[in-house]
N, C-alpha and C positions, 0 to 999 in steps of 0.2 A: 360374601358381602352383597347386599342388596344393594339395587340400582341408585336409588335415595343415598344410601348409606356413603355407596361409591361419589356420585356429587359430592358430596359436604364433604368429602374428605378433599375432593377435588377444588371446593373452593377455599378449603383451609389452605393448601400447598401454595394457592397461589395469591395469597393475603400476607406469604411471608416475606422480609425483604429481600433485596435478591442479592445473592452471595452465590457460589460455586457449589456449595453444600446443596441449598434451597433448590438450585439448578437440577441438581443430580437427585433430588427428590422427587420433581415433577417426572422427571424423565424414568423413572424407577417406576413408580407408579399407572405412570401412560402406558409399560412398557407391560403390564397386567393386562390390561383396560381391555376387556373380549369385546372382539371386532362388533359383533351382533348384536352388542347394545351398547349403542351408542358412540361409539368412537369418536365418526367424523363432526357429531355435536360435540362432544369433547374437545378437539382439536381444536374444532372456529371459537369454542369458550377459550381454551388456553394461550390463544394466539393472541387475544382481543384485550386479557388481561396482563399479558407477560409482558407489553410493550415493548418498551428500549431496553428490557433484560438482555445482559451478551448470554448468548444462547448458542455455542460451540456443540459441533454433532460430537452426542455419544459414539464411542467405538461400538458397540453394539449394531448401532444403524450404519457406519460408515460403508463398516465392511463388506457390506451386501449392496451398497452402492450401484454399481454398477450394473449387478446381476440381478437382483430383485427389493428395488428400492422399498424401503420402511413407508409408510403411511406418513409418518408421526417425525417426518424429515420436513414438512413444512413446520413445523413449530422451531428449525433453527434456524439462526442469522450468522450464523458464523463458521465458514469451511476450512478444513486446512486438511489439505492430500496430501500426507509426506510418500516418500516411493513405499510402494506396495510389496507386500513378501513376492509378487509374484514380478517386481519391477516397477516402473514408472508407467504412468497413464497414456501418456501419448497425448498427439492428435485427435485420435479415435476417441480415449477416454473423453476428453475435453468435449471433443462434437455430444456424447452423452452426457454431460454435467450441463451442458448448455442446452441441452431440447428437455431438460426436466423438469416439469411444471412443479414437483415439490419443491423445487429451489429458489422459489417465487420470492420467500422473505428474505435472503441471503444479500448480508451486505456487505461481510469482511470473507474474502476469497485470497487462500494461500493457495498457491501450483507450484511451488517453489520446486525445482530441477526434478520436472516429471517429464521430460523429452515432450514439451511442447513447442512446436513449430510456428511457425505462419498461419499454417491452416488450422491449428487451434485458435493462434488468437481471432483468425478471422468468425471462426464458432462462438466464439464468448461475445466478440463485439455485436455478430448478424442474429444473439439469442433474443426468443421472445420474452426468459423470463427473469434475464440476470440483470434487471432495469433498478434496482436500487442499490449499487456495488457504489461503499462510500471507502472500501480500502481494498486494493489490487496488489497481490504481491507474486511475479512470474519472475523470480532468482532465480540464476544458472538453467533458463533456457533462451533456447536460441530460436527468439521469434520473428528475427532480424527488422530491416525497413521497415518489409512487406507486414509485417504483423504489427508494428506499433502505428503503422500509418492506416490499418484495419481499425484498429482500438481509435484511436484518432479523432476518428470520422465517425463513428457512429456513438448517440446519443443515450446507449449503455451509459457512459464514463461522464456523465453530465454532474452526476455526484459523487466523482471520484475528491476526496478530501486527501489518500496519501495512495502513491503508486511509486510501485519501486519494482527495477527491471534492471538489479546488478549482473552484467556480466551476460547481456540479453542477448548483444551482436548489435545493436539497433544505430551506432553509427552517427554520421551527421545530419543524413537524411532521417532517419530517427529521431535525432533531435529538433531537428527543422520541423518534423511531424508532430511533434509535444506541442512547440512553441507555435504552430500554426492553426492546433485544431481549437473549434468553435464549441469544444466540449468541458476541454479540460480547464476550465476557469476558476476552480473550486480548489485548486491542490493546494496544502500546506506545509504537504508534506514531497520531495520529489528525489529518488537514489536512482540516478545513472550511471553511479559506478562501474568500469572496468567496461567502456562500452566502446572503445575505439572513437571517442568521439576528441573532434580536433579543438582549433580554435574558433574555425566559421560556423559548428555547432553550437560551440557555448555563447560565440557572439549573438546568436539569434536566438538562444533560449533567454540570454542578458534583455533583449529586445523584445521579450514576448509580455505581452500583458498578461497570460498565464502565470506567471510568476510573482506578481503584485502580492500575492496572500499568501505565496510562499514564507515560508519562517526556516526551513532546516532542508537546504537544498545537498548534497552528494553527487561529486565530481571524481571523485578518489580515481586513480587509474585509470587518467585519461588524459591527451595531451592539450590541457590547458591552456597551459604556457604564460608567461607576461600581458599578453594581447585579450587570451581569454579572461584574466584576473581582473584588469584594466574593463575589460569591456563591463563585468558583475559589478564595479564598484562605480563606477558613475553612472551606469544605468538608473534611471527610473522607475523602473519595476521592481527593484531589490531593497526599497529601502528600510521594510519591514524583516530583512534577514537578521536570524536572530544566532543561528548556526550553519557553519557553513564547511566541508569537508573536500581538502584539494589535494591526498594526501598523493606522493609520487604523483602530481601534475606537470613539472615541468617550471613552476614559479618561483620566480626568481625576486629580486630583492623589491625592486621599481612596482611588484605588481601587490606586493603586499603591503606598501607604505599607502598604493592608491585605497587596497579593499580598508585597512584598517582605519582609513581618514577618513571617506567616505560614506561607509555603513556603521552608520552611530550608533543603530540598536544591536550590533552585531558583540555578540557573548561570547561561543565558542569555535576555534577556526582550530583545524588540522589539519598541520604545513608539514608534516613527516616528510621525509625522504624529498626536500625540494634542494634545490641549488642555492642555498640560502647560506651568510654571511652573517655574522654576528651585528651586523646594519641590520638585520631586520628584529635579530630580538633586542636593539633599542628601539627601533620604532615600535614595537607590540608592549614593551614595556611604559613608553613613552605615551600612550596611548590607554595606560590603566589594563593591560594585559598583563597577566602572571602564567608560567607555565606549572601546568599539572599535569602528571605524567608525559599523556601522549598530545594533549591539547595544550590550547592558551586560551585563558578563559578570562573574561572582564566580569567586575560586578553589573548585575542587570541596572540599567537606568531606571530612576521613575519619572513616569510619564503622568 
């Protein structure tokens, strides 16, 4: 194929809408594309047109990741590490996904239970080029305080819109580190699930003006309790809750009459396994709640 030939074909691929197929087209073809004529014009053309395309690494490029990164890994937005045949990435790995200028466009970042530590998170927060991350998802590792209060604080997470850290260790000082940092103002989305966090956690995450634009916050696995329910439902900053997850919290009846009065936009709540009396499924019912399956769900309001 001539060099001409090669463009126009290059500009047809990406004139077409963008779907998973169309995705997997461009990348097929790049994946031709002789280094020696023309690529890295190739690339800055593809990048400049694919825009807001979700743009998930091919396995082809992933796999070499570490060891001899693809060219053509700056044209994706979208990382997800699951554990590697040879194990989980580590600390290490992470300090290497973070000093990688191909990752420059990347804005949805899965590490989900790759033995990331602290001193990971502290690499992903102090990177120079993981600066447009609008979803974080570091499940089943243990990045403890020290690492979410790393994330925290630096201005990586400025456009974080959902972060979720189930099962992370991150605690109350964790939480106090969410609800405190001058970063995360953007979340919509927030799962701290299974994180040992108490009630003086949740009271200051209830208190944080980070949570204003929350919509679907996750508690599940944590010792809530009455106090922490109580404090989410008269808060100020929740009143745009749309779903809200407390499952095995510790809630008890007084704390769900307050969430359910309270949060008027609130749709679906998950009260599983709580110390809860058939008082409360009058009050949820009483309240335009119906249970389906494992939730209780209202008709959404209009506004």
């Amino acid at each position: 194929m001539s060099a001409q030939d090669r463009w126009a074909r290059l500009r047809t691929l990406l004139e077409q809408p963008e779907s998973e197929a169309a995705w997997g087209d461009v990348c097929a073809f790049l994946n031709n594309w002789p280094a020696v004529e023309g690529l890295e014009d190739a690339l800055n053309y593809a990048v400049e047109r694919l825009g807001a395309w979700y743009r998930p690494v091919p396995w082809a490029w992933k796999r070499t990741l570490l060891t001899q990164p693809d060219p053509r890994l700056r044209l994706v937005n979208a990382l997800t590490i699951g554990v590697m045949t040879a194990g989980s990435i580590g600390d290490q790995g992470v300090a290497m996904l973070a000093d990688l200028p191909l990752l420059a466009n990347v804005t949805d970042l899965d590490l989900d239970r790759n033995g990331v530590g602290a001193v990971g998170a502290r690499a992903l927060a102090q990177s120079p080029y993981l600066t447009k991350l609008t979803i974080l998802s570091l499940n089943g590792n243990a990045i403890g305080p020290e690492g979410i209060e790393a994330l925290a604080r630096s201005p990586n997470v400025a456009g974080l819109r959902a972060l979720s850290l189930v099962g992370a260790d991150v605690g109350d000082a964790g939480a106090t580190a969410i609800a405190q940092s001058p970063y995360l103002t953007r979340l919509v989305f927030l799962d701290v699930s299974k994180n040992k966090i108490t009630e003086s956690g949740v009271e200051a995450l209830a208190d944080s003006p980070n949570l204003a634009r929350v919509t679907e916050l996750h508690l599940s696995d944590n010792a809530v309790g009455d106090v922490g329910a109580v404090a989410l439902g008269i808060s100020k900053q929740t009143h745009h809750m749309r779903s809200l997850y407390l499952r095995n919290a510790g809630v008890e009846d007084s704390g769900v009459f307050v969430l359910v009065s309270q949060l008027q936009r609130l749709n679906a709540l998950d009260l599983q396994n709580n110390r809860l009396s058939g008082v409360s499924s009058v009050t949820l019912e009483s309240a335009g709640f119906r249970r389906d399956q494992d939730l209780w769900l209202r008709p959404q309001t209009v506004e």
